[in-house]
C-alpha positions as CSV (number, residue, x, y, z in Angstrom):
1,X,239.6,48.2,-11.3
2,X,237.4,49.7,-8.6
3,X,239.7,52.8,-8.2
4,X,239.4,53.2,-12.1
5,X,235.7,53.8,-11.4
6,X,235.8,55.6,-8.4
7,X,238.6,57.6,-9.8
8,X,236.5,58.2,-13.1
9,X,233.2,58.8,-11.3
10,X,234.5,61.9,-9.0
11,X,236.5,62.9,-11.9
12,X,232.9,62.6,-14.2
13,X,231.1,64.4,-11.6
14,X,233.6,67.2,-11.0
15,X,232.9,68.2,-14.8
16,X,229.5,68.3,-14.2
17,X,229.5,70.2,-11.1
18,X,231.9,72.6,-13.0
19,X,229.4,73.1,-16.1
20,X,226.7,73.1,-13.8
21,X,227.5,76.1,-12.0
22,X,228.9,78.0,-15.0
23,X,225.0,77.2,-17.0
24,X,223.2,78.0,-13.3
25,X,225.1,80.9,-12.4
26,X,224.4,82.9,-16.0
27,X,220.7,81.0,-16.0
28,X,222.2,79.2,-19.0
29,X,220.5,76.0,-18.4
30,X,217.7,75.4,-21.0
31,X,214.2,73.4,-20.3
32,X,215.3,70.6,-22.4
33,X,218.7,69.6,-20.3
34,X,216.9,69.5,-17.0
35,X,217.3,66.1,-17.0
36,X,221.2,67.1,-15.9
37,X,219.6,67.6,-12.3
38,X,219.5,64.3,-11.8
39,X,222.2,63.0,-13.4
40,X,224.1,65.3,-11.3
41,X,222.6,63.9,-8.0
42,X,223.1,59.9,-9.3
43,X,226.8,61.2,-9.7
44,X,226.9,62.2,-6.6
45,X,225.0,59.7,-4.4
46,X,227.6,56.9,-6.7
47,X,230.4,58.3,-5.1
48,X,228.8,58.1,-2.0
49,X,227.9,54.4,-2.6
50,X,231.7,53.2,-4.0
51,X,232.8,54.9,-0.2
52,X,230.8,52.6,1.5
53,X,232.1,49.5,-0.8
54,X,235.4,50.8,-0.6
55,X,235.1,51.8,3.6
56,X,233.4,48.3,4.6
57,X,233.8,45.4,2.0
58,X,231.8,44.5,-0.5
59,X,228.9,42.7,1.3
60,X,228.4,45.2,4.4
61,X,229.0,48.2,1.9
62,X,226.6,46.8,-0.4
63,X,224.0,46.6,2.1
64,X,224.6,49.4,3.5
65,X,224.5,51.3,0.3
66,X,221.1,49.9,-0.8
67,X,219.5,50.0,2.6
68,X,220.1,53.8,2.7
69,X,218.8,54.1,-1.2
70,X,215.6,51.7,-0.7
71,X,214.5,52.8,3.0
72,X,214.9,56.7,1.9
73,X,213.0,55.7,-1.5
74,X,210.2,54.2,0.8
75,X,210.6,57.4,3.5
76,X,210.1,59.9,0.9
77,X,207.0,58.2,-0.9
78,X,204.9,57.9,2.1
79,X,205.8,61.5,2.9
80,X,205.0,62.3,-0.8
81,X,202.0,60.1,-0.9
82,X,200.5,60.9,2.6
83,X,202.4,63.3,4.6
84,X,204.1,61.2,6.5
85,X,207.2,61.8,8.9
86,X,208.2,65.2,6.5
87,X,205.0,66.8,6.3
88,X,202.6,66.8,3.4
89,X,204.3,67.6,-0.3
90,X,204.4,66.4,-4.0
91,X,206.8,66.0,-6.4
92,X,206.8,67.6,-9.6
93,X,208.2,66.3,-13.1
94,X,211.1,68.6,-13.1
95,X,213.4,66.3,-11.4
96,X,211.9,63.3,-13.5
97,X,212.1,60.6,-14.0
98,X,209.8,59.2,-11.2
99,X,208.8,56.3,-9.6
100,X,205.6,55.7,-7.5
101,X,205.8,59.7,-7.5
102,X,209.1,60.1,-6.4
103,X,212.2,60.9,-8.5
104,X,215.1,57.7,-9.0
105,X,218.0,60.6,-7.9
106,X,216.5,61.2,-4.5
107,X,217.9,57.4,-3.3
108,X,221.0,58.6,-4.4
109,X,220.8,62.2,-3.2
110,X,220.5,60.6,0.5
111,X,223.6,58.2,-0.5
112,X,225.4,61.2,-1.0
113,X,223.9,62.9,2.6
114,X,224.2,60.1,4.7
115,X,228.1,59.0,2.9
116,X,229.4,62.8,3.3
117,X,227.7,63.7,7.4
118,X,228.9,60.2,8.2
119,X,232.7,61.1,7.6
120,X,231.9,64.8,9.0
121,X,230.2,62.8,12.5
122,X,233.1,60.1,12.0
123,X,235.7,62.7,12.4
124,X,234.5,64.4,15.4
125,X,233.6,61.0,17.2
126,X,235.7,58.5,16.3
127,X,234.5,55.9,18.7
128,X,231.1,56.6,17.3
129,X,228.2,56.1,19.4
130,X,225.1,58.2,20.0
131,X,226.8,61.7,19.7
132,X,228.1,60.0,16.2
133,X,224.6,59.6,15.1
134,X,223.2,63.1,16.3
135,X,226.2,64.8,14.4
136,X,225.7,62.7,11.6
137,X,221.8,63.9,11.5
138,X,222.7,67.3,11.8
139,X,224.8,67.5,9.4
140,X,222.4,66.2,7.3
141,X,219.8,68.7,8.3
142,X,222.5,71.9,8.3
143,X,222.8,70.7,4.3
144,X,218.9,70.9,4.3
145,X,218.5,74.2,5.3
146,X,219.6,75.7,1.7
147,X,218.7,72.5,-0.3
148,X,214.9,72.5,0.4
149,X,214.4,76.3,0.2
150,X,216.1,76.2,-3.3
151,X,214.1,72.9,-4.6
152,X,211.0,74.4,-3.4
153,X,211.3,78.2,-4.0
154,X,213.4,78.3,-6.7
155,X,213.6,75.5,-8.6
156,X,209.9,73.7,-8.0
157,X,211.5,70.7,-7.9
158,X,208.3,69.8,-5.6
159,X,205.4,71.4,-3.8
160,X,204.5,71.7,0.0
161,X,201.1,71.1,1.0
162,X,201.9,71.9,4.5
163,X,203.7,75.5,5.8
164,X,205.8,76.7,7.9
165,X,207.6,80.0,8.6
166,X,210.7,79.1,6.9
167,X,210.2,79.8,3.7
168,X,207.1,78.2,4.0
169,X,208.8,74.6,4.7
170,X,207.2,73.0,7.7
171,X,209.4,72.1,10.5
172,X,208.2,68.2,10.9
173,X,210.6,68.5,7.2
174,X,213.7,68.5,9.1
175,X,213.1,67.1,12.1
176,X,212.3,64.1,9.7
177,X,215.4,64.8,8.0
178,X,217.1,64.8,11.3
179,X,215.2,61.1,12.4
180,X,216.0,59.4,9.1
181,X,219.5,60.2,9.3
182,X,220.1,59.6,12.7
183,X,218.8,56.0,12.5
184,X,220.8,55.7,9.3
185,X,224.3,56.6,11.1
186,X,222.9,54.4,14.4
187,X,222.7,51.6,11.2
188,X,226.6,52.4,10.1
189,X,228.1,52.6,13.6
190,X,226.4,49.3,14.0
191,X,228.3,47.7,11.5
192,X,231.5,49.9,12.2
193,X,231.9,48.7,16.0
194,X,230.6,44.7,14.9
195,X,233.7,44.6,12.2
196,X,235.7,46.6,14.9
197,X,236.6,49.0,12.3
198,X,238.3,52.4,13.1
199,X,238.3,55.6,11.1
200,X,241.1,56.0,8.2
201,X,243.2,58.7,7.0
202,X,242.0,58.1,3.5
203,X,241.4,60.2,0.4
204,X,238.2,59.1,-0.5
205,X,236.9,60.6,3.2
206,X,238.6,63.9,2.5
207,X,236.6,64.0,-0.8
208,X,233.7,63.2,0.7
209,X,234.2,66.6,2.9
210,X,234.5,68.3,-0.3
211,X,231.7,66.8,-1.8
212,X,229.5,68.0,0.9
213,X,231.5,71.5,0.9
214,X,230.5,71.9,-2.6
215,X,227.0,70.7,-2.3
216,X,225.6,73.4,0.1
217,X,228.1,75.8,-2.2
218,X,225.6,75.1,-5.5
219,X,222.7,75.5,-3.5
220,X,224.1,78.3,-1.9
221,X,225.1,79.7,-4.9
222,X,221.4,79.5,-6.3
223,X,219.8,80.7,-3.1
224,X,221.4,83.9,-3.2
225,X,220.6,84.5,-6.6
226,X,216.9,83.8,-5.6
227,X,217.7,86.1,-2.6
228,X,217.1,83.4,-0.1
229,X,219.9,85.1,2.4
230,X,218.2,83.5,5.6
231,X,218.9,79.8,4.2
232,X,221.9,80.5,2.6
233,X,223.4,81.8,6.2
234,X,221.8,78.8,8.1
235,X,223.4,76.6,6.0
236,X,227.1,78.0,5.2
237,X,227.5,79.1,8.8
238,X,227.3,75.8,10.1
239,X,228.4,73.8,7.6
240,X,231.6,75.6,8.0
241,X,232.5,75.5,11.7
242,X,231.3,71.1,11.3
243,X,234.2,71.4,8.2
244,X,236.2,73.3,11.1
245,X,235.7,71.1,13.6
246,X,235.9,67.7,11.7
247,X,238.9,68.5,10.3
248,X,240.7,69.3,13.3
249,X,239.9,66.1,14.8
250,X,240.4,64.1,11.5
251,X,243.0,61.0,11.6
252,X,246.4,62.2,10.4
């Protein structure tokens, strides 16, 4: 039963992604189906979540899954509401709907970060530890680097108070990305070394690569066609040579 619905979720989201990029790349998408946006991300951050079940049991996956959604929930509304840890911004209805003025999808958007640069950091350090949790937290921030220009520039998905040089973003942005994620991934190998579990030559981490491969594609995608070439090379770059690199070390 629960490969039926992981099976049927990637499958579901696949679709989307495919349709999605078809309506984004020909600027398709009309005003009234922005809702997709978010449907897209829950998609995304479920298949995250059913890893995480699947990886470590029901009760540690479970907590795991909705301490990542609640804590980032809380994170991103005190950034939202007073600037903290991320820098001073706002979210706008486009990515509705919202809640306490942040959008449902972003718990699940950082199910999906956390789920895919865990695997990624997994990969490269197998016995985890603190070099675990710095990977994981830069592959969250390499990811980033083309999402944020794109939300903010392009899409106006929300609205920064605060500047910086890149692309007006300021820095304390992703360094916060870097400290959320790196205490999340401190949280996993936590659990990982107290159920002494190792890393698996399983299917569902190899789509987990992919999904975070064709994340920072989309984004990519779109930040070229908004001429954001700076972000879309600080994020493919590196994403590629972590792919490189993870999968050369990856269990066989």
């Amino acid at each position: 039963m629960f490969l039926n619905w992981e099976e049927g979720i990637y499958r579901l989201f696949l679709i989307w992604y495919t349709i999605g990029i078809i309506l984004l790349a020909f600027d398709l998408l009309p005003s009234w189906l922005e809702w997709a946006n978010a449907v897209f991300l829950i998609l995304a951050g479920t298949i995250g979540f059913l890893y995480f079940l699947k990886r470590f049991g029901k009760p540690a996956g479970i907590t795991i899954g909705l301490i990542i959604f609640f804590a980032t929930f809380i994170v991103e509304g005190a950034g939202a509401n007073s600037g903290f840890l991320f820098g001073s911004y706002d979210y706008t209805d486009h990515f509705a709907p919202n809640l306490f003025g942040v959008p449902i999808a972003i718990g699940f958007a950082w199910l999906m970060v956390v789920a895919t640069s865990h695997v990624l950091a997994r990969w490269i350090f197998p016995n985890g530890t603190f070099a675990y949790a710095v990977t994981g937290g830069i592959g969250a921030v390499i990811m980033d680097l083309i999402i944020d220009p794109v939300a903010y520039r392009i899409k106006t998905y929300w609205i920064w108070e605060d500047t910086g040089w890149y692309y007006g973003i300021p820095w304390t942005n992703f360094w916060g990305w870097f400290i959320v994620s790196f205490v999340l991934h401190l949280l996993i190998d936590w659990v990982m070394r107290r159920k002494s579990m190792a890393i698996a030559n399983d299917p569902a981490e190899r789509r987990l690569v992919l999904l975070y491969l064709l994340m920072i594609a989309m984004f990519a995608m779109l930040g070229a066609l908004g001429g954001l070439w700076l972000a879309v090379a600080a994020s493919t770059i590196p994403a590629v040579l972590l792919v490189v690199l993870a999968w050369k070390r990856r269990p066989l």
